[in-house]
N, C-alpha and C positions, 0 to 999 in steps of 0.2 A: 504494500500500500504506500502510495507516495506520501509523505509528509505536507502538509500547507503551507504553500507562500505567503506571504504578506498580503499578494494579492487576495489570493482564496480565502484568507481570512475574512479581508474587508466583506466581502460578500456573503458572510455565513456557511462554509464550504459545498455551498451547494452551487454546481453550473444551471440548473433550471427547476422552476419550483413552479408550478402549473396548482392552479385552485379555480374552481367553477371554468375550468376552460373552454370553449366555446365558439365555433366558426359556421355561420348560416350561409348557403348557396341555394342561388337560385330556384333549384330542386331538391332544398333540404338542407338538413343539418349533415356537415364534414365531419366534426368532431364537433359532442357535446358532453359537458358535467366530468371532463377531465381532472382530476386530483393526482398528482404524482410531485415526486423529490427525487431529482438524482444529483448523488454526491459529486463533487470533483473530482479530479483523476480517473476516473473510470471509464472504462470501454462495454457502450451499452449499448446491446442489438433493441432496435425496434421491429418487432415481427407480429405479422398478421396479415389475411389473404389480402390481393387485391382490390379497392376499393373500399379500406378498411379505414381507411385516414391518415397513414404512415406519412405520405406524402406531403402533406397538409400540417402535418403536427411540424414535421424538420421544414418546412417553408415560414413556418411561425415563429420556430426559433430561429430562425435566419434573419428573421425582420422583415421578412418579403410581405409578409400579408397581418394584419388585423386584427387582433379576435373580436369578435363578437359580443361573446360576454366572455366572463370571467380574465382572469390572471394570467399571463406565461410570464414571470423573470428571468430574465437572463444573465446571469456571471452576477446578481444581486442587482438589476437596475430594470425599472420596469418601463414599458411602452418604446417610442421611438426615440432611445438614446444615440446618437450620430457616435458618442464615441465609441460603441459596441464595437463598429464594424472593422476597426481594424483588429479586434479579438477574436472576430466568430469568421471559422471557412467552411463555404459551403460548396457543395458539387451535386446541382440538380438532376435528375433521370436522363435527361437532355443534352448535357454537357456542352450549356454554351458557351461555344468559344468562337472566334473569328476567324472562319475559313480561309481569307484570303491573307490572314499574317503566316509565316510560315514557324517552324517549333523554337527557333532559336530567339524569335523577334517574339513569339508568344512569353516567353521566360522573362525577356528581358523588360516587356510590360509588368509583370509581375514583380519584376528589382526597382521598378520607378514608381509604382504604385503603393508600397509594404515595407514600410521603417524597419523590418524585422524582418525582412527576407534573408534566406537561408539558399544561397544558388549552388553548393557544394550537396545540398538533399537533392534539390528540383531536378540536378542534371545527373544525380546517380540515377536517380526514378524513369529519366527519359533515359538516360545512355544502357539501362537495365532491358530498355525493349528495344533496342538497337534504332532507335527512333533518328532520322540525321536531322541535324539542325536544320536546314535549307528545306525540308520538305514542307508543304502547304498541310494546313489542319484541315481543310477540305478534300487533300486526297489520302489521308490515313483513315485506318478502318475504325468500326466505332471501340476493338478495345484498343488503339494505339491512341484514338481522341480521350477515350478515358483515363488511360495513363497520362499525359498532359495536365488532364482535369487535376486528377491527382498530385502533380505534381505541382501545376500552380497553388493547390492547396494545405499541401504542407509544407510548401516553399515560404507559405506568408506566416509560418508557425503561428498558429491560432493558440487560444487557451481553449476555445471549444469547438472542435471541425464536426461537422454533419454532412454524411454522409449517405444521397437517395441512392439504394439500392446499388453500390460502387462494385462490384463484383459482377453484375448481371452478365455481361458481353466479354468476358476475361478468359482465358485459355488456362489450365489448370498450372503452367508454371506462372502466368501473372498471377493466377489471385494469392497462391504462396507468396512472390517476390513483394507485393504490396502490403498484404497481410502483416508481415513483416516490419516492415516501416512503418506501420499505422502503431502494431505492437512496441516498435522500437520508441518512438515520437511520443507516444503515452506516458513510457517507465521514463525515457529520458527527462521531459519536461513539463508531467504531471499530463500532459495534454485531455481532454477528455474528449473522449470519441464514442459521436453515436450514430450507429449506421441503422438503415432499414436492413430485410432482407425478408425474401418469401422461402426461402431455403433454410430451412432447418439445420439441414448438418454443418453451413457454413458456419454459424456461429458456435457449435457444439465446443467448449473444450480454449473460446475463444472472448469470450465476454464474460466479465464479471458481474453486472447488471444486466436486468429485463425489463422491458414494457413490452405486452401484448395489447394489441389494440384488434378492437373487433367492430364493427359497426359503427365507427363511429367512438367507440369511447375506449379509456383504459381499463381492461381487467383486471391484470396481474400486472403488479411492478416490486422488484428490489432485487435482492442477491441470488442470483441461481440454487446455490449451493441450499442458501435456507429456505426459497419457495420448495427446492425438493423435500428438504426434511420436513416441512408442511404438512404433506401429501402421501399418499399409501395406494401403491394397486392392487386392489383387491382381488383375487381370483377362485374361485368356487362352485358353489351348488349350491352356496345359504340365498336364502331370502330377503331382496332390498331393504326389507322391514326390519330386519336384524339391524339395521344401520343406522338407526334412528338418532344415534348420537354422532352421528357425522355428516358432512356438506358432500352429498355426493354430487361432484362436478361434472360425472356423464357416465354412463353404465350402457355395457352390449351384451346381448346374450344369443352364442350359440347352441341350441339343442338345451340338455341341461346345464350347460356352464355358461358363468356369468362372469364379466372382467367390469370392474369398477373404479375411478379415480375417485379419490375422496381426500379433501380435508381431514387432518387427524381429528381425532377424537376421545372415545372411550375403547375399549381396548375389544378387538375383534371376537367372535365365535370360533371354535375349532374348523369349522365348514368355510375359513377360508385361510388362502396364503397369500400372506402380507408379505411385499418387497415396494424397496424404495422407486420410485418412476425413474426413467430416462426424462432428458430434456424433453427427447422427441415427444414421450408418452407422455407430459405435463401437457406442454402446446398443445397438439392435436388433443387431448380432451377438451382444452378449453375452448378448441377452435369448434368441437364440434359439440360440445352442450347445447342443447334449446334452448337455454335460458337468453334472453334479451333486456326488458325492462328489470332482471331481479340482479345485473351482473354485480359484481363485488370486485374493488379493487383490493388486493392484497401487498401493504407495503410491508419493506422490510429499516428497519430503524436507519435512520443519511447517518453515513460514518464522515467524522468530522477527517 
């Protein structure tokens, strides 16, 4: 765990603290009745399916958009603070950059732009995908424009980089080589890093913090480690009813046997065996419980 800066302190060591949070579109609510705390230094997957809000939330904290109602702080300073932005880097699904600058002239906007530019990272990042300087960002494919993205973004070494979905279009040796530097950039200089991702196993083994986001709102948020010790997968032939003293968070049954995710509780019947869940087997229950209007966020204590 990194230790708090000066700065982290000034802010409560929290990078973003979200209370009644809230964004309406045209055709509804994005994200509604959001509450979540994630600590500083940490590297936090944001995960949940498509058109769940992920997008929407890392746009908010970027400053790009609005809320609606409620709260989102960021690094301790709330609404449209101009001096956030040289703190916070982001890299949209899109990765807008300007096709007709070529990748050497792309960096070097990045060194004119960022009092805190870092071009010994920016051009490991590019020189890592054999990227030449002289070539145009309009004629590289989308994971050599993503690598770019990446690299003007931790080129400007942020306190808080966000991350939409940075691995989607990557080839299995970039998203290690990246991976890497996002890991490295965090322990180095507290960095806190929080990416989307619809991919499960990329985060597995890789994030110290969670938020799941479903519909619109957060379910589950804090420490991986302790959401699992939360949690119990059931597996048996007992009777739902047996459970009465726990949150079952979504239950299947083939033939006689029953598999169930639950909140702990009181302590099980013989009629079943109890083992700790997988990441995988946390998300996917919560992904696929019915519940909607009854969802519960589950934090875990913001480590200073």
């Amino acid at each position: 765990m990194n230790h708090p800066t000066d700065s982290q302190s000034a802010h409560g060591g929290l990078a973003l603290a979200a209370v009644g949070l809230g964004l309406r579109r045209r055709d509804g609510w994005a994200l509604r009745n959001c509450d979540f705390e994630l600590p500083v230094g940490r590297v936090c997957g944001v995960v949940g399916p498509n058109g769940a809000g992920k997008s929407t939330l890392l746009a908010l904290g970027a400053r790009l958009l609005t809320p609606t109602e409620g709260e989102l702080r960021v690094l301790g300073e709330a609404g449209d603070t101009p001096e956030l932005r040289p703190r916070i880097g982001f890299v949209a699904q899109d990765r807008p950059l300007y096709p007709g600058f070529t990748v050497a002239e792309t960096l070097r906007l990045g060194r004119e732009l960022n009092p805190r530019w870092d071009q010994d990272l920016a051009q490991r990042i590019v020189d890592q995908g054999e990227l030449r300087g002289k070539a145009r960002i309009g004629s590289l494919s989308g994971g050599q424009r993503t690598r770019v993205a990446l690299a003007l973004a931790l080129g400007k070494r942020p306190e808080l980089l966000l991350l939409d979905e940075p691995m989607a279009d990557l080839d299995p040796l970039a998203r290690h080589q990246l991976m890497g530097a996002l890991m490295a950039a965090a322990a180095e200089h507290g960095t806190t890093v929080v990416l989307s991702s619809h991919v499960l196993a990329e985060l597995d083994g890789v994030i110290d913090h969670l938020l799941l986001v479903r519909s619109g709102r957060v379910v589950l948020a804090g420490d991986p480690d302790e959401l699992l010790d939360d949690h119990r997968l059931l597996t048996g032939g007992g009777d739902l009813a047996q459970l009465a003293g726990h949150t079952v968070v979504e239950s299947r049954s083939t033939g006689r046997r029953t598999t169930a995710l639950v909140r702990t509780g009181a302590p099980v019947t013989d009629a079943w065996e109890s083992d700790r869940p997988s990441l995988e087997d946390l998300l996917l229950g919560y992904l696929r419980s019915p519940s909607t209007d009854a969802d519960t966020t589950t934090h875990s204590k913001a480590a200073a």
